[in-house]
C-alpha positions in Angstrom: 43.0 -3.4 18.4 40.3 -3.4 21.0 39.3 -6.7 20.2 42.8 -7.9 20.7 43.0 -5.9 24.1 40.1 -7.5 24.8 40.8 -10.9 24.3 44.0 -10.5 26.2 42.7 -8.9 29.3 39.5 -11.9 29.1 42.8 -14.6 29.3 44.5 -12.9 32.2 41.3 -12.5 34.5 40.7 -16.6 33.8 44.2 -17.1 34.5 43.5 -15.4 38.0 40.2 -17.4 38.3 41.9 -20.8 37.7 44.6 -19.8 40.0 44.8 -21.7 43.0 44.5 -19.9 47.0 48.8 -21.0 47.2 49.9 -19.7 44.0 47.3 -16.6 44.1 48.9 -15.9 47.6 52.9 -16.2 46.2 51.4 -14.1 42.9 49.7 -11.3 45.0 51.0 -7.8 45.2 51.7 -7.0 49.0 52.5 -3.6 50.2 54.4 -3.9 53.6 53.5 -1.8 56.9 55.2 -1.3 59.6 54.5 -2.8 63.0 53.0 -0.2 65.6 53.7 -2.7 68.3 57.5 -3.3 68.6 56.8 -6.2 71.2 54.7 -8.1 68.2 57.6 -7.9 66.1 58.9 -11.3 64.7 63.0 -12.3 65.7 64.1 -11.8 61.7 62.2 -7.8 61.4 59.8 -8.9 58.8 57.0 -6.7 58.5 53.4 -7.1 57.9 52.3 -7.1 54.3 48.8 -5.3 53.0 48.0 -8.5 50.8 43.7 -7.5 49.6 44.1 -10.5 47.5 45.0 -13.1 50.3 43.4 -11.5 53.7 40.0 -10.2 54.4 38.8 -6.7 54.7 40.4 -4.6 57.7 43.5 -7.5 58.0 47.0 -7.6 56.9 49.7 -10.3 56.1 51.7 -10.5 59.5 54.7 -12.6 59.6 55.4 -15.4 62.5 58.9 -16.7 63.2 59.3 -19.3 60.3 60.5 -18.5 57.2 57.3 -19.6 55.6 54.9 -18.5 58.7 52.0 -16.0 57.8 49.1 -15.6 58.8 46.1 -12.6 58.1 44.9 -11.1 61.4 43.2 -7.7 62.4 45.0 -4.6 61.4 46.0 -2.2 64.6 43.3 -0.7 66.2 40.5 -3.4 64.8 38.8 -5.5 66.5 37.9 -9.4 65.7 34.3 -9.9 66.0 33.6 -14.0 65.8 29.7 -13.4 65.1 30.7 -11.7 61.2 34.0 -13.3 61.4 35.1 -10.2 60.2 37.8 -7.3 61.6 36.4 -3.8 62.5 37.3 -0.5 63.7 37.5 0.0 67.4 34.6 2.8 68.2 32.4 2.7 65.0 29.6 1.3 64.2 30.9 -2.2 62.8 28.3 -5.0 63.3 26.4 -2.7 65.6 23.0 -1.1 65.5 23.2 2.6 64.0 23.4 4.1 67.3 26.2 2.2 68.7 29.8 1.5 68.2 31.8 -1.9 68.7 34.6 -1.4 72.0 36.5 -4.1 73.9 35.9 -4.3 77.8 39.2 -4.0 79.4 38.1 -7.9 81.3 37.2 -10.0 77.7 38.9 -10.9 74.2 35.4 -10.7 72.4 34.4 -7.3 71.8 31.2 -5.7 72.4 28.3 -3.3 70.6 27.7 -0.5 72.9 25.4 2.9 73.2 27.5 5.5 71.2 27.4 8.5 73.4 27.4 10.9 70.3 24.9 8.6 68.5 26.7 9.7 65.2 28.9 7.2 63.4 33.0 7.6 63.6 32.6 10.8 66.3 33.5 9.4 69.9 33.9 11.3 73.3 37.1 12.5 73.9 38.9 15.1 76.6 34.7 15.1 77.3 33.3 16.6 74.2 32.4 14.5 71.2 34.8 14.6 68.4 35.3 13.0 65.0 38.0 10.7 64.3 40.7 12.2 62.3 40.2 15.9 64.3 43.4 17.4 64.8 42.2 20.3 66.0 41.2 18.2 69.3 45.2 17.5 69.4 46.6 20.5 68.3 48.3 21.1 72.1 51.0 18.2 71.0 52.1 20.8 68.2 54.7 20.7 67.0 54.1 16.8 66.8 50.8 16.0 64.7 48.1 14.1 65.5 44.7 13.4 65.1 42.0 12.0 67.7 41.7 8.2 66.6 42.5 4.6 68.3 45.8 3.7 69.9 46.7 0.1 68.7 48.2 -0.3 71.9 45.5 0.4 74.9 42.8 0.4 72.6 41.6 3.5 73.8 40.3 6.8 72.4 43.4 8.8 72.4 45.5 11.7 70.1 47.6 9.5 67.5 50.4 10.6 66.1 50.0 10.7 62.4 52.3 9.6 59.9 53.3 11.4 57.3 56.1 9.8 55.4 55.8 7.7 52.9 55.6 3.8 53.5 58.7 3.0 51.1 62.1 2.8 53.0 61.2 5.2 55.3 61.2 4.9 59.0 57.8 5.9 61.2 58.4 7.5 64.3 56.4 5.9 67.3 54.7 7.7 69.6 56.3 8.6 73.0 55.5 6.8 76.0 53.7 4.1 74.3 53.1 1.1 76.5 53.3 -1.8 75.0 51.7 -5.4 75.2 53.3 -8.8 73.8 49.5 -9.7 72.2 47.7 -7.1 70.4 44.2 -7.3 72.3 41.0 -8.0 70.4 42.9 -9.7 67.4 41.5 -12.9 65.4 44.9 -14.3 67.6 43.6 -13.0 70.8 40.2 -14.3 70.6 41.1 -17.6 68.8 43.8 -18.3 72.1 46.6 -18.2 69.7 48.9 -15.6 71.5 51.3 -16.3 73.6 50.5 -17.2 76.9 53.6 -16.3 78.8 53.8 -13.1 77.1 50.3 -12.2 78.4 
C-alpha cells in the first residue's frame, strides 16, 4: 500500500513539474483578501487573491479592470525594493544591515535602509518609546476597538492598526476610521515600476 501511495504521490508532483506557468496559475489554489484601500479597488469588486504558487513572497494576486487582468504586486504595508526585486515589510530589517530597517521617504517611490532607532528587528518607535510590532498594549486607549502597533497600508506610517478578527470567508472587515486614502498604494512593484495611475496621483 505504501508503495502504491507512493507511486501516486511521485506522478502528481511530475505532473506539477511539467505544468506550464498558465496552467499552473489557472490550477493554483488562491485564498482571496480583502482590499485595505477602497480607492485601489477594481470597477467589478474583485478582490485580491493569496496565490503562493503564482506570486513571490510578501505579494498577492490583485485584479485590474479586465476580466482576465492580474497582476502580483506588494501586499499592504510592503514595500518593493528593485535591488532584491523582492517585497518587504515596511520598518524591518528587509535587505537591510542588522541594525537597520527598510522605510519610504515621504519625496521617492524607492524605498530606503535606515538606522533603526531601537536597533532590534520588528520593534520601532512609536508614541516615543520603542515597541514591538503586534503590541496591543501600546493601543489599548482605542478599547473597545482592538489594535495592535504595526504599518498602516495607507500612510505607510508606524501607527495603531486595527486588527481583524473575523474570519476571511464571506465575512466583511471593518476599516479603520478616518483612514485617508490614496488612488496608488505607495512603494508598490506598480509605484516604483510607473505603472499607477497618473491622474489618480
Amino acid at each position: 500500500m505504501k508503495c502504491i501511495i507512493s507511486v501516486l504521490c511521485l506522478i502528481l508532483m511530475i505532473g506539477e513539474i511539467l505544468t506550464d506557468n498558465n496552467n499552473a496559475t489557472q490550477n493554483s489554489i488562491g485564498f482571496p483578501e480583502i482590499e485595505e484601500n477602497e480607492s485601489l479597488k477594481n470597477k467589478d469588486d474583485r478582490q485580491p487573491v493569496f496565490m503562493p504558487a503564482t506570486c513571490p513572497p510578501n505579494e498577492l494576486y490583485y485584479p485590474g479592470d479586465q476580466k482576465d487582468d492580474w497582476i502580483c504586486d506588494c501586499r499592504p504595508a510592503f514595500l518593493y525594493h528593485p535591488g532584491s526585486d523582492s517585497c518587504w515589510s515596511a520598518y524591518q530589517r528587509g535587505p537591510c544591515a542588522s541594525d537597520e530597517y527598510i522605510t519610504l521617504p515621504k519625496d521617492s517611490v524607492i524605498p530606503v535602509c535606515v538606522k533603526n532607532p531601537c536597533g532590534v528587528d520588528t520593534y520601532v518607535i512609536f508614541n516615543g518609546r520603542c515597541e514591538r510590532f503586534g503590541s496591543i498594549t501600546a493601543c489599548a486607549h482605542l478599547y473597545p476597538v482592538v489594535a495592535a502597533v504595526g504599518v498602516n497600508a495607507t500612510t505607510l506610517e508606524v501607527d495603531c492598526v486595527q486588527l481583524n478578527l473575523q474570519s476571511r470567508f464571506g465575512e466583511d472587515r471593518p476599516m479603520p476610521p478616518n483612514q485617508h486614502l490614496i488612488p496608488c498604494q505607495r512603494g508598490s512593484k506598480n509605484s516604483v515600476n510607473n505603472k499607477c495611475d497618473k491622474k489618480n496621483n
